[in-house]
ROVOSE-173911 format. One record per atom (N, C-alpha, C): residue in one letter; atom name; x, y, z. Coordinates in steps of 0.02 Angstrom, whole numbers, plus 50000, padded with zeros to 5 digits. Atoms other than C-alpha are relative to their C-alpha. Layout:
! residues N
 resn name    c1    c2    c3
    A   CA     X     Y     Z
...
! end
This chain:
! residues 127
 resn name    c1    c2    c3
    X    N 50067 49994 50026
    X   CA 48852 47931 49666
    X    C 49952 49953 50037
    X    N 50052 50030 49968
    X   CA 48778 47806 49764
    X    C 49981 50012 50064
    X    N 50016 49972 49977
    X   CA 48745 47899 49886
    X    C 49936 50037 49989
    X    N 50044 49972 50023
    X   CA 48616 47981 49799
    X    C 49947 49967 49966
    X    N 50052 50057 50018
    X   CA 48518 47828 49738
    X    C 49933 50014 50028
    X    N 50062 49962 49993
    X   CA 48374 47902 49832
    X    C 49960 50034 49972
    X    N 50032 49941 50039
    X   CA 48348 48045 49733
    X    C 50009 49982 49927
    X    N 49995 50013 50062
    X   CA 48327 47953 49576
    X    C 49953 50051 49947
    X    N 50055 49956 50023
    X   CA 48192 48054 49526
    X    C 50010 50082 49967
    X    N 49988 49945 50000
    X   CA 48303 48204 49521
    X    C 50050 50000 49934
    X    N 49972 49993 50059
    X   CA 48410 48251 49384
    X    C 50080 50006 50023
    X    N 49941 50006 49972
    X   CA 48595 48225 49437
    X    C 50049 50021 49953
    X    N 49915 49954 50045
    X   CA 48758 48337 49352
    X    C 50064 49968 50029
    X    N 49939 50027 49991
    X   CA 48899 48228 49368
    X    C 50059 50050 49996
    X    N 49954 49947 50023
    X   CA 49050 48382 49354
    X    C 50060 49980 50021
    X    N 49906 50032 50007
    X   CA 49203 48266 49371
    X    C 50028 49999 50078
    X    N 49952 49995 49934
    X   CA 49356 48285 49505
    X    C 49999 50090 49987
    X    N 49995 49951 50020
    X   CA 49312 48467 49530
    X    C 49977 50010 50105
    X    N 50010 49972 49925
    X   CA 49288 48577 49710
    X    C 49929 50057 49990
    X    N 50065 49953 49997
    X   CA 49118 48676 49712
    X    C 50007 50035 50057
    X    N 49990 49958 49960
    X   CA 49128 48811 49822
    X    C 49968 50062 50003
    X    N 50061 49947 49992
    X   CA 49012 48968 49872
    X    C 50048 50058 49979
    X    N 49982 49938 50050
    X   CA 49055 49134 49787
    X    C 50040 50042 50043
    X    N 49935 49956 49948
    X   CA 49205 49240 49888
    X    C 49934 50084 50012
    X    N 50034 49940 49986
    X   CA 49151 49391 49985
    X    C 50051 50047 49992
    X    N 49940 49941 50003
    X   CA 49276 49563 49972
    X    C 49954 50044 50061
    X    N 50041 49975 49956
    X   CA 49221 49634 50136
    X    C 50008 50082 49997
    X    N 49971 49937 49989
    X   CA 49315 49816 50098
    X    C 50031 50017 49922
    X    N 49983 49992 50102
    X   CA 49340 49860 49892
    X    C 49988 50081 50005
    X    N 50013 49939 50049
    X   CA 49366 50038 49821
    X    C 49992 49980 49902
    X    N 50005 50003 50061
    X   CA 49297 50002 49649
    X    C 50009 50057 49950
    X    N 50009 49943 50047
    X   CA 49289 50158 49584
    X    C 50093 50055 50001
    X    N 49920 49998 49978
    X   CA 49496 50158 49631
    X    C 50033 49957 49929
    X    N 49970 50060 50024
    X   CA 49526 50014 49521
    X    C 50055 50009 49947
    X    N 49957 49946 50064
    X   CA 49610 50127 49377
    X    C 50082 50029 50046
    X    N 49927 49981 49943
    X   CA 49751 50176 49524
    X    C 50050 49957 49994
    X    N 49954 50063 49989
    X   CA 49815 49999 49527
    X    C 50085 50016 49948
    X    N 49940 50010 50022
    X   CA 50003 50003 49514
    X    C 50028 50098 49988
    X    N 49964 49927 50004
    X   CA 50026 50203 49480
    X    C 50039 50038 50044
    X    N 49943 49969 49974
    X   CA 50104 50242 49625
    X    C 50045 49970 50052
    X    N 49961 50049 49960
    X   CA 50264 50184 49726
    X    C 49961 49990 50071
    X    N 50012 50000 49928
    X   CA 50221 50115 49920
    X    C 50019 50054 50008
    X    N 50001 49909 49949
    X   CA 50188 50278 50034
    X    C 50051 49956 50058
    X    N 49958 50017 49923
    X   CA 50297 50263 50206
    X    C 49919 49997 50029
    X    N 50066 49994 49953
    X   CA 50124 50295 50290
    X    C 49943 49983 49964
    X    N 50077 49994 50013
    X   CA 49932 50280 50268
    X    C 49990 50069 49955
    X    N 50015 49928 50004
    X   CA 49937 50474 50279
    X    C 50018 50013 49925
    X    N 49946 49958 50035
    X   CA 50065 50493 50134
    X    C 49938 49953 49937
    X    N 50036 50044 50044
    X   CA 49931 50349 50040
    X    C 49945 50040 49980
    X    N 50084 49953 50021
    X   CA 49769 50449 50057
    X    C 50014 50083 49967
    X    N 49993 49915 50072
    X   CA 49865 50637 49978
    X    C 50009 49963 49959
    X    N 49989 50041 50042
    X   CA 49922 50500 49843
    X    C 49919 49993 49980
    X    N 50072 50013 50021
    X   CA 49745 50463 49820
    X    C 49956 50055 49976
    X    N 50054 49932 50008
    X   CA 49659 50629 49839
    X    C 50019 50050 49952
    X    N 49975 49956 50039
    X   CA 49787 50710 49728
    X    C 49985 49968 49917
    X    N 49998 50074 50050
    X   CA 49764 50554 49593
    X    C 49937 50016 49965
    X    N 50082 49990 50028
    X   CA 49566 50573 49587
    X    C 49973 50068 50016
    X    N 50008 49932 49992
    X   CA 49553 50773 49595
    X    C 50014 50005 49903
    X    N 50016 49990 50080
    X   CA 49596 50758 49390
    X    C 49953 49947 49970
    X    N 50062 50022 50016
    X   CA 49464 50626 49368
    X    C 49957 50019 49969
    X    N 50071 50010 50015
    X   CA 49303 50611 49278
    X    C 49956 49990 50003
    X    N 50073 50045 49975
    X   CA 49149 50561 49311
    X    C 50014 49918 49933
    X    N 49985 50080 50064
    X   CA 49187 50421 49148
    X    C 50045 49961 50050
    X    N 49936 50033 49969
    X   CA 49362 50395 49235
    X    C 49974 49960 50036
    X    N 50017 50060 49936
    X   CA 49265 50331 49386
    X    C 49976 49964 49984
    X    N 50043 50047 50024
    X   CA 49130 50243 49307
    X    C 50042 49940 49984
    X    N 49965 50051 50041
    X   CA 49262 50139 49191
    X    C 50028 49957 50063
    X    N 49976 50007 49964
    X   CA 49359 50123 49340
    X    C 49953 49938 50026
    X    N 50030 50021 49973
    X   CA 49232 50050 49450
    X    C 49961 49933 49960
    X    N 50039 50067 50033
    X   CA 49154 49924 49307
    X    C 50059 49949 49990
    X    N 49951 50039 50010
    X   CA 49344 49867 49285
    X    C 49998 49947 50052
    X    N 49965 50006 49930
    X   CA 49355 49831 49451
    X    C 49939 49932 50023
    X    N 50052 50048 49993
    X   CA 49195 49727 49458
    X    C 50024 49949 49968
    X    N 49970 50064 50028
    X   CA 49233 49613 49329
    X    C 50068 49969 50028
    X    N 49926 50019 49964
    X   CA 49420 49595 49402
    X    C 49956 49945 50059
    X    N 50032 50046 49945
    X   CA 49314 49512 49559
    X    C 49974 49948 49968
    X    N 50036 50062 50034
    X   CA 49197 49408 49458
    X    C 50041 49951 49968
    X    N 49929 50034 50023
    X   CA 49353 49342 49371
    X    C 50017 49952 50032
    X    N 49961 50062 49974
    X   CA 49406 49264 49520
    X    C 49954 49987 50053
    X    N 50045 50047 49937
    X   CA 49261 49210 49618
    X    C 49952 50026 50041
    X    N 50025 49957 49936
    X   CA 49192 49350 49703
    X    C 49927 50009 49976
    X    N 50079 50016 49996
    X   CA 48997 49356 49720
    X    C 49967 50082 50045
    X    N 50021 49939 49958
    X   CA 48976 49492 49853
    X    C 50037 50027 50008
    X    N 49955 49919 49990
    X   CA 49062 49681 49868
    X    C 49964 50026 50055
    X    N 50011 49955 49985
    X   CA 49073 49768 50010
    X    C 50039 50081 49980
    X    N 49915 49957 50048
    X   CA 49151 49940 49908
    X    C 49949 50063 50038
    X    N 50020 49915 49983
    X   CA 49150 50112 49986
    X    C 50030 50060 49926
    X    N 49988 49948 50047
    X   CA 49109 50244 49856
    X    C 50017 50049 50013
    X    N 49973 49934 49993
    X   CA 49201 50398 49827
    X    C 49959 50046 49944
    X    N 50021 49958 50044
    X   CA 49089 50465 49682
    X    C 49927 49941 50007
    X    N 50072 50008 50013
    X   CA 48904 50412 49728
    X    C 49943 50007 49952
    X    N 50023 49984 50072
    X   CA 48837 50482 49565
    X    C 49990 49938 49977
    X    N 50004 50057 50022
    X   CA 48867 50313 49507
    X    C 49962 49963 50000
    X    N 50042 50040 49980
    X   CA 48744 50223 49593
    X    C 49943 50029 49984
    X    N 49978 50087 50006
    X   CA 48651 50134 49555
    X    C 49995 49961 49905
    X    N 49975 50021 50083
    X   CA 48695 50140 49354
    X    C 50041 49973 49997
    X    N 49921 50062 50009
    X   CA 48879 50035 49399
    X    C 49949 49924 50008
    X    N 50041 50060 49955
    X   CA 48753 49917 49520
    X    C 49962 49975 49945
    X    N 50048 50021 50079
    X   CA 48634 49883 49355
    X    C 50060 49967 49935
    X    N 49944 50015 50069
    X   CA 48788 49856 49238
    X    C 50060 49928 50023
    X    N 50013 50045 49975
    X   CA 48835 49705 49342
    X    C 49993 49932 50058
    X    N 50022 50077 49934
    X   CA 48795 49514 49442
    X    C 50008 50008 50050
    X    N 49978 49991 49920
    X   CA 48892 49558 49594
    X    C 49935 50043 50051
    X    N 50049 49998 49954
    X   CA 48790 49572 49745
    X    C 50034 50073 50042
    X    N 49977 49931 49954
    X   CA 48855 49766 49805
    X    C 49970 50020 50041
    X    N 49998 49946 49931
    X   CA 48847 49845 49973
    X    C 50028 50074 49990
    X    N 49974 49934 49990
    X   CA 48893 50025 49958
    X    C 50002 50039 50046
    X    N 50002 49965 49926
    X   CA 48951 50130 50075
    X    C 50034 50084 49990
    X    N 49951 49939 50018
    X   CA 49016 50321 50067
    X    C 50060 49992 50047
    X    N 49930 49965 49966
    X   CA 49204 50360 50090
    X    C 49960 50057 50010
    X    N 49990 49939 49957
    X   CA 49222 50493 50205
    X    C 50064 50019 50000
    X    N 49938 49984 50007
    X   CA 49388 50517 50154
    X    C 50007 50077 49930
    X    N 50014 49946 50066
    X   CA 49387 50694 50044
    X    C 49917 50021 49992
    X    N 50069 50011 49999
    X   CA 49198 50694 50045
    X    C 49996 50079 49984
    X    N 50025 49947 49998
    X   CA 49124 50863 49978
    X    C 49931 50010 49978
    X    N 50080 49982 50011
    X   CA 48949 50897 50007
    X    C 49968 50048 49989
    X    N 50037 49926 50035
    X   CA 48830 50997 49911
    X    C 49954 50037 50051
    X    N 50019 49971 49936
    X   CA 48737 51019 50071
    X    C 50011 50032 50058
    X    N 49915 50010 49958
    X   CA 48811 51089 50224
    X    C 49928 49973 50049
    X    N 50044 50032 49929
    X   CA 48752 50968 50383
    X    C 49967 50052 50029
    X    N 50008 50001 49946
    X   CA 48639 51004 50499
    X    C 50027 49990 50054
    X    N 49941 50008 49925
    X   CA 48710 51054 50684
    X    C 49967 49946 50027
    X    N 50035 50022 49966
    X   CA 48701 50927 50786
    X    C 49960 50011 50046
    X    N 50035 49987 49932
    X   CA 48601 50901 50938
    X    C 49970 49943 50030
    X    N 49994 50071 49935
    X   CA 48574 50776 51083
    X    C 49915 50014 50025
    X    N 50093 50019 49973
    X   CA 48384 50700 51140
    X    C 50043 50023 50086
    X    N 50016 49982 49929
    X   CA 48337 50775 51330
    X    C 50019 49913 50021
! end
């Protein structure tokens, strides 16, 4: 504390033998997954992970995800986490999960299964 004898003026929080530390980032989160945890054995592959997945959230809900995805938030905040980067698989969500709470979310669409109500535009290349 004496170090800080300067700033007498200031209002000083003594908080013991403790480590203060800035809020964890999750640079890559499926939140709206979080309901999956543990349901199915290790795949041999990726490949054999994402039919596991796509077959998993094809009986879904729109609730299912929601719940899912608010679980999955708090689970972070729990242990530290401050900022999500989470790729959504059900966009609907947003930004009624993002309002419900603290965490600082990035969203991003999976492109994994993706079915759009639109169909693209062809591309096409500038002269």
């Amino acid at each position: 504390m004496a170090g800080l004898a300067g700033r007498a003026a200031e209002k000083v929080l003594d908080l013991g033998e403790v480590i203060l530390l800035p809020g964890l980032v999750n640079a890559h989160c499926h939140l709206d997954y979080t309901g999956m945890a543990g349901e199915f054995l290790p795949p041999k592959s990726f490949t054999d992970w994402i039919k596991l997945i796509t077959a998993a959230k094809g009986g879904w809900t729109y609730s299912d995800f929601a719940q899912s995805w608010l679980n999955g938030a708090q689970m972070l905040l729990r242990n530290g986490t401050t900022t999500v980067a989470d790729f959504e698989n059900v966009p609907e969500l947003l930004p009624e999960v993002w309002n419900a709470t603290p965490l600082r979310v990035f969203s991003f669409l999976e492109m994994t299964g993706v079915k759009a109500a639109a169909t693209p535009a062809p591309f096409s290349t500038r002269p």
